[in-house]
PQR file with spaces between the fields and no chain letter, atoms N, CA, C, O and H, PARSE charges and radii, in Angstrom:
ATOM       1  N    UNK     1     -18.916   22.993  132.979 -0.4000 1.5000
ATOM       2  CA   UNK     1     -18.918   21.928  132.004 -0.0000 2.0000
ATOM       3  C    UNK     1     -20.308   21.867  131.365  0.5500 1.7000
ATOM       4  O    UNK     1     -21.321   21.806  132.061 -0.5500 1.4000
ATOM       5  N    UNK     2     -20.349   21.892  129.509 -0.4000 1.5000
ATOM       6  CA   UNK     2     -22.136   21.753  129.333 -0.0000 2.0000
ATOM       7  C    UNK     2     -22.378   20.164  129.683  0.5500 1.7000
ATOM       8  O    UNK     2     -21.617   19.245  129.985 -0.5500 1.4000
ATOM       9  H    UNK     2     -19.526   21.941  128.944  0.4000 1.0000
ATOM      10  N    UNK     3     -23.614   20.263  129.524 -0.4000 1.5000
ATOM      11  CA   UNK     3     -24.171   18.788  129.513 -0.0000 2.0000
ATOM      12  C    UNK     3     -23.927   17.919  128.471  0.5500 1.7000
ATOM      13  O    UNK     3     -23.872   16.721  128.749 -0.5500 1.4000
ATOM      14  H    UNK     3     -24.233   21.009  129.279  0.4000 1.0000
ATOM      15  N    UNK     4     -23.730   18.360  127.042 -0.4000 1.5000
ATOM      16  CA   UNK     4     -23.035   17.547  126.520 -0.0000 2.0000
ATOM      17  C    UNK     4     -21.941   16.531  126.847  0.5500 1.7000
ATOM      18  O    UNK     4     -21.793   15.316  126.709 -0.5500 1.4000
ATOM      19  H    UNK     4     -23.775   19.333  126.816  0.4000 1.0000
ATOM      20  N    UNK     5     -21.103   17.753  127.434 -0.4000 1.5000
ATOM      21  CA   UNK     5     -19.586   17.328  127.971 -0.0000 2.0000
ATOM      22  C    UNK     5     -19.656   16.347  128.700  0.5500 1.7000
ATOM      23  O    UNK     5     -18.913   15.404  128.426 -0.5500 1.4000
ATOM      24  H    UNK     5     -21.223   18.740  127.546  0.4000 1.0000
ATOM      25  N    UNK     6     -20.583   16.236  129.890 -0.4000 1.5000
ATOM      26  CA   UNK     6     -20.826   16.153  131.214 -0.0000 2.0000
ATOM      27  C    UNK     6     -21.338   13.984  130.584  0.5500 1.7000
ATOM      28  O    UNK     6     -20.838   12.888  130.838 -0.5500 1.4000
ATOM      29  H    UNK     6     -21.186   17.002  130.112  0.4000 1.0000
ATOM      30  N    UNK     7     -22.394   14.411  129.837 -0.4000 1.5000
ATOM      31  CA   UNK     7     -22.623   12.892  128.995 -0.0000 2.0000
ATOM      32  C    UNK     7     -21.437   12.283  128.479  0.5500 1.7000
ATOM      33  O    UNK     7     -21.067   11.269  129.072 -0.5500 1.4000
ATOM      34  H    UNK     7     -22.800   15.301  129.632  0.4000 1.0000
ATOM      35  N    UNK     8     -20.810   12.647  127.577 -0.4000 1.5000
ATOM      36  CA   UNK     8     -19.644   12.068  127.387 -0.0000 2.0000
ATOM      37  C    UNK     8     -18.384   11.630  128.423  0.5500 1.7000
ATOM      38  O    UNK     8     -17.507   10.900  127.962 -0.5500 1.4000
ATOM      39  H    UNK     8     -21.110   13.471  127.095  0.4000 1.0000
ATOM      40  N    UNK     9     -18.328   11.941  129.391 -0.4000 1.5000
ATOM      41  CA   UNK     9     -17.437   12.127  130.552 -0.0000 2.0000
ATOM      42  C    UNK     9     -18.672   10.763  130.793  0.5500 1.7000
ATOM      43  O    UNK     9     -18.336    9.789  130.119 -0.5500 1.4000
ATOM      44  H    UNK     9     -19.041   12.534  129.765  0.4000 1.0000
ATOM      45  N    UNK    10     -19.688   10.578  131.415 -0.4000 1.5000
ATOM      46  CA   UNK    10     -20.555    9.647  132.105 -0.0000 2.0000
ATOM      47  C    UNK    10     -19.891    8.355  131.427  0.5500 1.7000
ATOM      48  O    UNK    10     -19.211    7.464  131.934 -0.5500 1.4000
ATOM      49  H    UNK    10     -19.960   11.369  131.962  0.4000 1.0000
ATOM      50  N    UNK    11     -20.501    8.642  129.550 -0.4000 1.5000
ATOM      51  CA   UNK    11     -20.345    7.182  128.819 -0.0000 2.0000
ATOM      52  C    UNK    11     -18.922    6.848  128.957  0.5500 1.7000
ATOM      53  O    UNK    11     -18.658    5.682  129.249 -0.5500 1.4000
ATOM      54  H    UNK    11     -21.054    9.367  129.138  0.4000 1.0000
ATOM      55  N    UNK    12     -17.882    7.755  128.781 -0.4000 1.5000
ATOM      56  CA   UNK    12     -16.611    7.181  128.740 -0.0000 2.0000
ATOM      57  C    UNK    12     -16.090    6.338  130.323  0.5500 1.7000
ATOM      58  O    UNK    12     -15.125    5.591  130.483 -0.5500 1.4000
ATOM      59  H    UNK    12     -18.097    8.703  128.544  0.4000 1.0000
ATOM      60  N    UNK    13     -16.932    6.707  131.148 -0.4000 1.5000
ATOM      61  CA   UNK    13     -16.257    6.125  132.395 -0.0000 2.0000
ATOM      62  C    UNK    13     -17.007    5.275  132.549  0.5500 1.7000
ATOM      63  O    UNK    13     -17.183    5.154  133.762 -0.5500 1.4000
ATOM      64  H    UNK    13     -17.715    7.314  131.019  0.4000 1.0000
ATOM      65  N    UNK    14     -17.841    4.265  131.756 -0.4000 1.5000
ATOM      66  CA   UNK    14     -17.965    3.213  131.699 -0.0000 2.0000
ATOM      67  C    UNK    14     -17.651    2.070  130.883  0.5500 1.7000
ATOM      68  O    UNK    14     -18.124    0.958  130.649 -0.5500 1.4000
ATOM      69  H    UNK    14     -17.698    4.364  130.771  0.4000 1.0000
ATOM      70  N    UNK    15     -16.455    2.933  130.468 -0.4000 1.5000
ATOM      71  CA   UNK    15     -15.542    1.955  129.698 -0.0000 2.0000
ATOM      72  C    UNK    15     -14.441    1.620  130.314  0.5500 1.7000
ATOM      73  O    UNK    15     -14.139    2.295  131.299 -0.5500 1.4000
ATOM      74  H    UNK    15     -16.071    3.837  130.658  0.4000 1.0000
ATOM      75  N    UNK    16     -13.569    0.517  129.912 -0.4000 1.5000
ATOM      76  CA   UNK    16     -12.767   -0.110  130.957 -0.0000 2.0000
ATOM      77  C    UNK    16     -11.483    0.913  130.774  0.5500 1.7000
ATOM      78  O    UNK    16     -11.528    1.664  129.799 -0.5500 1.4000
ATOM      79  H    UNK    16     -13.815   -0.031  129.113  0.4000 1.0000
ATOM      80  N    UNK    17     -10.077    1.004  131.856 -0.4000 1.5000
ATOM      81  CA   UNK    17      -9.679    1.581  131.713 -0.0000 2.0000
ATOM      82  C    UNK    17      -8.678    1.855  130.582  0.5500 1.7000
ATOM      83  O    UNK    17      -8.338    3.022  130.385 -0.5500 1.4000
ATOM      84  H    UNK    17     -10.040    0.394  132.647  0.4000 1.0000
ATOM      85  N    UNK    18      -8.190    0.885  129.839 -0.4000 1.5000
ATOM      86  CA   UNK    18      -7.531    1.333  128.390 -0.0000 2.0000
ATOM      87  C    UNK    18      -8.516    1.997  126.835  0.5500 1.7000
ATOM      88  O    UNK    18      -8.070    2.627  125.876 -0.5500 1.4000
ATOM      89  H    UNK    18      -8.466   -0.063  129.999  0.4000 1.0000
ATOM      90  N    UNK    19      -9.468    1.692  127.022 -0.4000 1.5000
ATOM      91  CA   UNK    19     -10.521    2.651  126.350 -0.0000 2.0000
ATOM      92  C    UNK    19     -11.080    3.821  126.715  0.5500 1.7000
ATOM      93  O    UNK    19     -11.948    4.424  126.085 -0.5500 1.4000
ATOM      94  H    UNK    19      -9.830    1.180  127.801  0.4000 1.0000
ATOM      95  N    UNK    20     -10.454    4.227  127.999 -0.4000 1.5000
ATOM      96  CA   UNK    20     -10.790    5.712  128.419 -0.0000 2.0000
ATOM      97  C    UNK    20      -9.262    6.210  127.953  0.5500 1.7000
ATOM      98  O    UNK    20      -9.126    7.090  127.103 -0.5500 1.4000
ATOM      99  H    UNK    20      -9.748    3.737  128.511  0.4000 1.0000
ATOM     100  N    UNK    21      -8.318    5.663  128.491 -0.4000 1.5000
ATOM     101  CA   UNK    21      -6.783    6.132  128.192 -0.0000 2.0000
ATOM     102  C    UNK    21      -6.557    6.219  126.448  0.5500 1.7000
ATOM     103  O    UNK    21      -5.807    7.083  125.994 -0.5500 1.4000
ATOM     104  H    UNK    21      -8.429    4.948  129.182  0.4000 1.0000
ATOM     105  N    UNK    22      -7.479    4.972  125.275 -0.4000 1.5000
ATOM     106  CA   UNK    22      -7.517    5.834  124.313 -0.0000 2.0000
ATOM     107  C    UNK    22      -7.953    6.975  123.808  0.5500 1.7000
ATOM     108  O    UNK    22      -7.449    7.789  123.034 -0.5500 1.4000
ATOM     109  H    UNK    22      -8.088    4.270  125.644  0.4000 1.0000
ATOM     110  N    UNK    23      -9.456    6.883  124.632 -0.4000 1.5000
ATOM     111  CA   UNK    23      -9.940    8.281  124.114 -0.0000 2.0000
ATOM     112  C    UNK    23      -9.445    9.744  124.657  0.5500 1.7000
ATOM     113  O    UNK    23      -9.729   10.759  124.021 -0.5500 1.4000
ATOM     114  H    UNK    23      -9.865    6.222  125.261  0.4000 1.0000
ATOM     115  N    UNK    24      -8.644    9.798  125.941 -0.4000 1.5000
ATOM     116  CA   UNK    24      -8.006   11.092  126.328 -0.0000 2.0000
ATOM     117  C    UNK    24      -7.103   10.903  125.605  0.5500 1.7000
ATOM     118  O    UNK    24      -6.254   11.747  125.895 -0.5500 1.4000
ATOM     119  H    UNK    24      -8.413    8.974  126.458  0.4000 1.0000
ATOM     120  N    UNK    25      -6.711   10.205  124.706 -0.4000 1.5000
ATOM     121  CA   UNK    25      -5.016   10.381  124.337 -0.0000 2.0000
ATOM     122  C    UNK    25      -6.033   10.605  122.925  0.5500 1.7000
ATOM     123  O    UNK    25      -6.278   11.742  123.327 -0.5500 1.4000
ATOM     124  H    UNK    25      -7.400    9.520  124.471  0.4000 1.0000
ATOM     125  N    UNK    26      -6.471   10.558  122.219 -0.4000 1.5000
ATOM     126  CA   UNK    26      -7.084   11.005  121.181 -0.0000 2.0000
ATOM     127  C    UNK    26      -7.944   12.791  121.540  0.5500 1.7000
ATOM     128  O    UNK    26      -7.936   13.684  120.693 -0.5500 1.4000
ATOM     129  H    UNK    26      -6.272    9.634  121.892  0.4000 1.0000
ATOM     130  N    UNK    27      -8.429   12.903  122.575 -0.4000 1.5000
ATOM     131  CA   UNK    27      -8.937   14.574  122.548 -0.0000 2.0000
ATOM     132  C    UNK    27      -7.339   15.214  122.880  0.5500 1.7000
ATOM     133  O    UNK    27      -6.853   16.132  122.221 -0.5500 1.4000
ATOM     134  H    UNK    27      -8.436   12.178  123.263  0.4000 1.0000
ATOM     135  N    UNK    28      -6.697   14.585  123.946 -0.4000 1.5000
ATOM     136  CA   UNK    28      -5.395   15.401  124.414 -0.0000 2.0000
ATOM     137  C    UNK    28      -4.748   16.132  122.354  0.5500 1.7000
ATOM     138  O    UNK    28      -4.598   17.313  122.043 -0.5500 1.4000
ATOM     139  H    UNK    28      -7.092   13.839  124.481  0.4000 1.0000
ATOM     140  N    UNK    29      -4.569   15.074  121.573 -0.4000 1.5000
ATOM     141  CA   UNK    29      -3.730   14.728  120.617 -0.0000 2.0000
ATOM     142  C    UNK    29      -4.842   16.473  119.810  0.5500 1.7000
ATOM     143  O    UNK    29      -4.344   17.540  119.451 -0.5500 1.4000
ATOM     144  H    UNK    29      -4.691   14.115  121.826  0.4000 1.0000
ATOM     145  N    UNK    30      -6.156   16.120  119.797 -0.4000 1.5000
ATOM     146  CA   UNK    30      -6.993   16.706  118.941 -0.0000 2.0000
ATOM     147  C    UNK    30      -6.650   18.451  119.888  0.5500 1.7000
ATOM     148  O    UNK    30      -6.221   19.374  119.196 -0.5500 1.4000
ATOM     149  H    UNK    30      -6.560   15.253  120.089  0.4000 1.0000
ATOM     150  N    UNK    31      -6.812   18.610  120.898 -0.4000 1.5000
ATOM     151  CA   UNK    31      -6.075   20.273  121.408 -0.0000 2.0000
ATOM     152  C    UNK    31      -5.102   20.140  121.395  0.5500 1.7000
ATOM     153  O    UNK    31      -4.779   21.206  121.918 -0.5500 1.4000
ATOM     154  H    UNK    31      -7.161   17.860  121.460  0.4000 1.0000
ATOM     155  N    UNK    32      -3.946   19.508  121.154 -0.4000 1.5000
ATOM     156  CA   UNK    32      -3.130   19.677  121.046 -0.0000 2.0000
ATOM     157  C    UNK    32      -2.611   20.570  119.196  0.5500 1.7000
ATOM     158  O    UNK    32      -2.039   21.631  118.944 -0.5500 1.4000
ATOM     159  H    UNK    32      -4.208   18.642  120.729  0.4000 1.0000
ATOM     160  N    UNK    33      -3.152   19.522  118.350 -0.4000 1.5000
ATOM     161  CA   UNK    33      -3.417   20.446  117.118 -0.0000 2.0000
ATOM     162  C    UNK    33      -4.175   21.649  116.612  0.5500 1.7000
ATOM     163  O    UNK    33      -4.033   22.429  115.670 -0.5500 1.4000
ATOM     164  H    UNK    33      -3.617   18.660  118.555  0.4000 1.0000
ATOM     165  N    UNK    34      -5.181   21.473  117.769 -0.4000 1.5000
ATOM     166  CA   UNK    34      -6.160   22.875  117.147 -0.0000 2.0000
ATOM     167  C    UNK    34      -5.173   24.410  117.923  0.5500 1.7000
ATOM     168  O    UNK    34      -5.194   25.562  117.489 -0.5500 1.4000
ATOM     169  H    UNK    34      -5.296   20.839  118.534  0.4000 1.0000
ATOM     170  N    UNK    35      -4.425   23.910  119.098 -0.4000 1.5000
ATOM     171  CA   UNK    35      -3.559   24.781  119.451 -0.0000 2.0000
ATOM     172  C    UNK    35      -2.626   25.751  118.176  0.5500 1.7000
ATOM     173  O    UNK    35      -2.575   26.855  117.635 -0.5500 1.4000
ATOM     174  H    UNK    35      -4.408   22.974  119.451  0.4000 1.0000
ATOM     175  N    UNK    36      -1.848   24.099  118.215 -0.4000 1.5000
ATOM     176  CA   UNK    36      -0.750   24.682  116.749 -0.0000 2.0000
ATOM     177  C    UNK    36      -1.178   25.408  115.581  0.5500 1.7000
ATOM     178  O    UNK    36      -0.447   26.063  114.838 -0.5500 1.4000
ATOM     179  H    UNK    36      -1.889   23.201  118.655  0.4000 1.0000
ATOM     180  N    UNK    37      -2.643   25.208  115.461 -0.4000 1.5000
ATOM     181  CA   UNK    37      -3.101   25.342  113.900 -0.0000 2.0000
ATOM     182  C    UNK    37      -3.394   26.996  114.713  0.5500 1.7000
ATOM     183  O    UNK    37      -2.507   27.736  114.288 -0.5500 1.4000
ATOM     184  H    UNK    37      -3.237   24.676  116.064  0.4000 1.0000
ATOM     185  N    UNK    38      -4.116   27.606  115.488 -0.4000 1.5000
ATOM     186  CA   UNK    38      -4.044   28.850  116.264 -0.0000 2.0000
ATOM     187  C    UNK    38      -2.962   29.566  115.874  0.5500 1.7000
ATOM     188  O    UNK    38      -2.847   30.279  114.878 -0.5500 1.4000
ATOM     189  H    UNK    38      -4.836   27.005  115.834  0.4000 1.0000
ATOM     190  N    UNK    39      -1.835   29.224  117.099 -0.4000 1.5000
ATOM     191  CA   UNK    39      -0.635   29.265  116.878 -0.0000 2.0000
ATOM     192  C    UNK    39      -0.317   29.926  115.787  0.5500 1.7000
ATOM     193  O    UNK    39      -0.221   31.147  115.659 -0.5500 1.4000
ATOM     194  H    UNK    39      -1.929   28.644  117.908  0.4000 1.0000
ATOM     195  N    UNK    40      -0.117   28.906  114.816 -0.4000 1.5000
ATOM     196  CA   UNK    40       0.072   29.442  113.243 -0.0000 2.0000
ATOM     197  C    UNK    40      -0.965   30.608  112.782  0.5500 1.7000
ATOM     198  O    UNK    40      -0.604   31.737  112.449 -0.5500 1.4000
ATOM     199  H    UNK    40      -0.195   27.914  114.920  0.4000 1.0000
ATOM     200  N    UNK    41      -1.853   30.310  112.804 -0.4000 1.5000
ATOM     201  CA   UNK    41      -2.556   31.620  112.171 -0.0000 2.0000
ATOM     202  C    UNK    41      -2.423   32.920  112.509  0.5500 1.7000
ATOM     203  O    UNK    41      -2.177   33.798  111.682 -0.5500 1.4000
ATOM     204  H    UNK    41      -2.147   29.393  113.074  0.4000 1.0000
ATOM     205  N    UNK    42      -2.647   33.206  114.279 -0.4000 1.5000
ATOM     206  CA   UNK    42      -1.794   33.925  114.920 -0.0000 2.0000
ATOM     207  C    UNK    42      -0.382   35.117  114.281  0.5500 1.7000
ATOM     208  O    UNK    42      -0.224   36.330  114.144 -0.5500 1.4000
ATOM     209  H    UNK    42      -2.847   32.492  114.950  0.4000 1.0000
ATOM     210  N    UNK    43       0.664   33.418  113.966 -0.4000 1.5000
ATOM     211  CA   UNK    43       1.932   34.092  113.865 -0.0000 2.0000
ATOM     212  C    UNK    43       1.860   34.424  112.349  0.5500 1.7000
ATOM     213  O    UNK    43       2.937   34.941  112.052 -0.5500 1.4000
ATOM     214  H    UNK    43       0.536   32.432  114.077  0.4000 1.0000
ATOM     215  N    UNK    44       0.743   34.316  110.859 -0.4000 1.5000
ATOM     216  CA   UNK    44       0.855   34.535  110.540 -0.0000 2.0000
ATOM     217  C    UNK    44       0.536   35.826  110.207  0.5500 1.7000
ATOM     218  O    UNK    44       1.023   36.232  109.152 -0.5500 1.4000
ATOM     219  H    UNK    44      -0.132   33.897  111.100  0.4000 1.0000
ATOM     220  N    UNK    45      -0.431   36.873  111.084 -0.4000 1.5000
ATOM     221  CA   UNK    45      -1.218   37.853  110.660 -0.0000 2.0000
ATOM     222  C    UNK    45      -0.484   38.850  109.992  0.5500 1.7000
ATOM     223  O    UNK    45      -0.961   39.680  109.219 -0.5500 1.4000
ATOM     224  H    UNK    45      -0.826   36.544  111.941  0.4000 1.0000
ATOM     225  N    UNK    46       0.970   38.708  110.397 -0.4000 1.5000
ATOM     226  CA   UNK    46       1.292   40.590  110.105 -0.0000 2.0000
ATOM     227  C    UNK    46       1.948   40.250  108.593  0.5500 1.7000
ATOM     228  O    UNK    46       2.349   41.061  107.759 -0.5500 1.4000
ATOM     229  H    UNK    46       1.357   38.033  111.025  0.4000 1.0000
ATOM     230  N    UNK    47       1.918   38.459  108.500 -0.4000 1.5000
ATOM     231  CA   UNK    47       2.294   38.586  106.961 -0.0000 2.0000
ATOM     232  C    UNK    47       1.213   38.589  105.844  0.5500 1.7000
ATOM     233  O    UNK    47       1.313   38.981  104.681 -0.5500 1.4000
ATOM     234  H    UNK    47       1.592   37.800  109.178  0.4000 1.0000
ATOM     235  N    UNK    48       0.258   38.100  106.437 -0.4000 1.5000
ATOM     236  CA   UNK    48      -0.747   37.871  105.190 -0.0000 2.0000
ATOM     237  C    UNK    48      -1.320   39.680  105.645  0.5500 1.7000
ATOM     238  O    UNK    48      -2.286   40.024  104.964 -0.5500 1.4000
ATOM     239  H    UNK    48       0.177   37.781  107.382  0.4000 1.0000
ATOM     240  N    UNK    49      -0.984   40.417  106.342 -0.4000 1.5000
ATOM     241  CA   UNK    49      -1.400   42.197  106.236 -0.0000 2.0000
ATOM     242  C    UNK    49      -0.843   42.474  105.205  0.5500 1.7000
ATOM     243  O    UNK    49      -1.397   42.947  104.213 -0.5500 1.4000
ATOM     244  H    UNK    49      -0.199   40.138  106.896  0.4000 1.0000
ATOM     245  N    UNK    50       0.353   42.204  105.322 -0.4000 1.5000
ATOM     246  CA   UNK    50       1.567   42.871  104.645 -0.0000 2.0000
ATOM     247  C    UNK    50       1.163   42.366  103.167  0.5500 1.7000
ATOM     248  O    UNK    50       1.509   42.952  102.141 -0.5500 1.4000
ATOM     249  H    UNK    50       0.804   41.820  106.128  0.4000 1.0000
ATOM     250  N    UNK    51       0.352   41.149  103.209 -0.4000 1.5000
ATOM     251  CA   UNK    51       0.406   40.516  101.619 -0.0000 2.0000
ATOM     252  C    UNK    51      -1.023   41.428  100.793  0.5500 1.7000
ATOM     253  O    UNK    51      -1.064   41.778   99.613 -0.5500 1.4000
ATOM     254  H    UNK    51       0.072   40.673  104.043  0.4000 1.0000
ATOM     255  N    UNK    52      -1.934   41.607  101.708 -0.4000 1.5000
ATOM     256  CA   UNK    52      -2.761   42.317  101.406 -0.0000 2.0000
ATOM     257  C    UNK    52      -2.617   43.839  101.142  0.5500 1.7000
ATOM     258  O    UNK    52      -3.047   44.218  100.053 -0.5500 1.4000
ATOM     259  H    UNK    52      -1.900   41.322  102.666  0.4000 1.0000
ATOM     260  N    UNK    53      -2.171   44.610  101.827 -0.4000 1.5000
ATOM     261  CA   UNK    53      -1.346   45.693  101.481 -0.0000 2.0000
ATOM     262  C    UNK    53      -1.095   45.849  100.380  0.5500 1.7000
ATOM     263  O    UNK    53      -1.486   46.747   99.634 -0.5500 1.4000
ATOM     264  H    UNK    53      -1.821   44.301  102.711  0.4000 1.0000
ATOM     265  N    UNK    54      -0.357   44.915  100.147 -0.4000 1.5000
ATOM     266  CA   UNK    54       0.270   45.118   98.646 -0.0000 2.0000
ATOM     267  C    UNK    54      -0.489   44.488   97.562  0.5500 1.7000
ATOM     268  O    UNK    54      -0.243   44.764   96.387 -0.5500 1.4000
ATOM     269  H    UNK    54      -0.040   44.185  100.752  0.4000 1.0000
ATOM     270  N    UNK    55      -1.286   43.760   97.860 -0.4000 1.5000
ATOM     271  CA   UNK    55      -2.350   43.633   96.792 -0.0000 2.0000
ATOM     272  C    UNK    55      -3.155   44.712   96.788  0.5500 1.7000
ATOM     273  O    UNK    55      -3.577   44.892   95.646 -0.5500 1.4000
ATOM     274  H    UNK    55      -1.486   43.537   98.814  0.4000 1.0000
ATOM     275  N    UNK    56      -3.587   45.567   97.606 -0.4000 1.5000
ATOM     276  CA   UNK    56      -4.892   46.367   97.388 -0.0000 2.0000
ATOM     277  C    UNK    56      -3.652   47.696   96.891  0.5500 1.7000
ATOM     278  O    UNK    56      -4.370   48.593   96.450 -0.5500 1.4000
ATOM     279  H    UNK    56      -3.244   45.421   98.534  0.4000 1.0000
ATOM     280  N    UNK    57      -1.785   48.287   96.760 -0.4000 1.5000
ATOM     281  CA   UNK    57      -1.835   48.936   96.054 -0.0000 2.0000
ATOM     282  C    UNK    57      -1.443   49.131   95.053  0.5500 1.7000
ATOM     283  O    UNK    57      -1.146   50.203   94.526 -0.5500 1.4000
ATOM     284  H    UNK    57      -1.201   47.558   97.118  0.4000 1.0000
ATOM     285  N    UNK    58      -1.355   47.229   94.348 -0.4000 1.5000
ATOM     286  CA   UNK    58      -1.200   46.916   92.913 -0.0000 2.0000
ATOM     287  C    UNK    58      -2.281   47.065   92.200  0.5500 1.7000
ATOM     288  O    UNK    58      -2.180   47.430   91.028 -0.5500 1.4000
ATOM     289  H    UNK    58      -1.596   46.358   94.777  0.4000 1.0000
ATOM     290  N    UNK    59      -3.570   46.798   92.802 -0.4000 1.5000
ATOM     291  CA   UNK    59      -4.775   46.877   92.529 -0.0000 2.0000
ATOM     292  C    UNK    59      -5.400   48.469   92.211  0.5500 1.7000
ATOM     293  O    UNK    59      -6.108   48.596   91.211 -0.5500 1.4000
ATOM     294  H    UNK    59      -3.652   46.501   93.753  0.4000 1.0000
ATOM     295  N    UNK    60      -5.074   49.887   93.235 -0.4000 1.5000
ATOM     296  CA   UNK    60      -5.245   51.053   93.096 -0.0000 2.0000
ATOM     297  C    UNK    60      -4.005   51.564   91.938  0.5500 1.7000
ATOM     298  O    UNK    60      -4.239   52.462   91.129 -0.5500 1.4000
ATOM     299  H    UNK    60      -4.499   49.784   94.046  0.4000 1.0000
ATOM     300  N    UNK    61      -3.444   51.260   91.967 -0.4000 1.5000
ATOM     301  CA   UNK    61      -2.054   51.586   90.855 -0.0000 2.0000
ATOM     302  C    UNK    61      -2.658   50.896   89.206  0.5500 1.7000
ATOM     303  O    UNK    61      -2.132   51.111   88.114 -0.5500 1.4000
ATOM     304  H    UNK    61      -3.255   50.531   92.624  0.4000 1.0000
ATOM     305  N    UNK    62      -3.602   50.243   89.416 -0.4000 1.5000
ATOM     306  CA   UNK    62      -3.599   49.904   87.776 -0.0000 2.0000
ATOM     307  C    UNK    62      -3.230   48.671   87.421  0.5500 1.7000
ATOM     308  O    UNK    62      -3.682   48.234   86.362 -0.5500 1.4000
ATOM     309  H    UNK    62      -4.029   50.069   90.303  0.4000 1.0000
ATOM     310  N    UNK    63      -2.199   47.720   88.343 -0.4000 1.5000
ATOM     311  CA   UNK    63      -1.306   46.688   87.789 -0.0000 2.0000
ATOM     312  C    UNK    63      -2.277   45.480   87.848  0.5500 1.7000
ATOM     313  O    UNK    63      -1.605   44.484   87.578 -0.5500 1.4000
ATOM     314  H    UNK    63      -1.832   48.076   89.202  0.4000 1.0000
ATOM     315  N    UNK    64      -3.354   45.191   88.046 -0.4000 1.5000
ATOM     316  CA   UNK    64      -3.962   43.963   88.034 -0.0000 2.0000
ATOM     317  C    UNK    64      -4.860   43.711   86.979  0.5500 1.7000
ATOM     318  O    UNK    64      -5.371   44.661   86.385 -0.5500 1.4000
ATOM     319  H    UNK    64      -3.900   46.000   88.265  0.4000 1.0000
ATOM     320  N    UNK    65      -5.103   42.590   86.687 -0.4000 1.5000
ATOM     321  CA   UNK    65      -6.065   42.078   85.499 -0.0000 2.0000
ATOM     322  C    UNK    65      -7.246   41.700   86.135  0.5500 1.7000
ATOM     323  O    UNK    65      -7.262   41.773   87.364 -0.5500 1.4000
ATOM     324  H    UNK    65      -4.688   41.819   87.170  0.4000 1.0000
ATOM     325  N    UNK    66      -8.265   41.299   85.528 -0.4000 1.5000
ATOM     326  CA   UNK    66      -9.581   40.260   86.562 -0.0000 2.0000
ATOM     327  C    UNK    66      -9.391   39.569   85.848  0.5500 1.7000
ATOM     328  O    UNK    66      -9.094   39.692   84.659 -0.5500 1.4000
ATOM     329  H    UNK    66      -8.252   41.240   84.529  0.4000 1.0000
ATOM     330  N    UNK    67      -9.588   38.413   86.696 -0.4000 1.5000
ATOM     331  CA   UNK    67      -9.520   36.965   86.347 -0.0000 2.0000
ATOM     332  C    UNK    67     -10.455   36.979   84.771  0.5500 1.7000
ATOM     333  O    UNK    67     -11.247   37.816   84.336 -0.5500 1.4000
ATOM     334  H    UNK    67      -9.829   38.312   87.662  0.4000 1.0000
ATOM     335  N    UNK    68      -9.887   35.473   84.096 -0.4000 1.5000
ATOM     336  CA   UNK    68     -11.148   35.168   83.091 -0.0000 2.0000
ATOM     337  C    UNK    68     -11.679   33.869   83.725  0.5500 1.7000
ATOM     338  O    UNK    68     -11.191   32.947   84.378 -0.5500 1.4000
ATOM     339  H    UNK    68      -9.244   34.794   84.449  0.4000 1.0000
ATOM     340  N    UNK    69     -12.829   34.184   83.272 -0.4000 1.5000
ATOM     341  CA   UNK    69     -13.629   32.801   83.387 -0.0000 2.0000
ATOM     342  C    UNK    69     -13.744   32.196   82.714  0.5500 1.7000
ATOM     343  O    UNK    69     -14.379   31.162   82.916 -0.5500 1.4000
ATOM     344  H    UNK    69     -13.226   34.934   82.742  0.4000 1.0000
């Protein structure tokens, strides 16, 4: 555990016990999303390959414009 951690763990357990039960139910809630958001990125790799792929051989083929500014 760093010492950061280790401080926060101290201050929170001197709070009474429904203000500790909010704040684990607020980090539980917060890994719980950074999971999913993983998750997702994860399951998206082989499509955004596949999307790139095909941009880089629209791009060698001639078919693209550059942007205007």
């Amino acid at each position: 555990m760093t010492q950061l951690f280790e401080k926060a763990v101290e201050e929170i357990s001197k709070l009474s016990k429904t203000e500790q039960d909010s704040i684990a139910a607020v980090i539980l809630e917060e890994l719980s999303d950074e999971k999913k958001w993983k998750d997702s990125f994860l399951s998206s790799q082989k499509g955004l390959e596949l999307l790139a792929k095909e941009a880089l051989a629209e791009y060698k083929s001639g078919r693209t414009e550059p942007l205007k500014q």
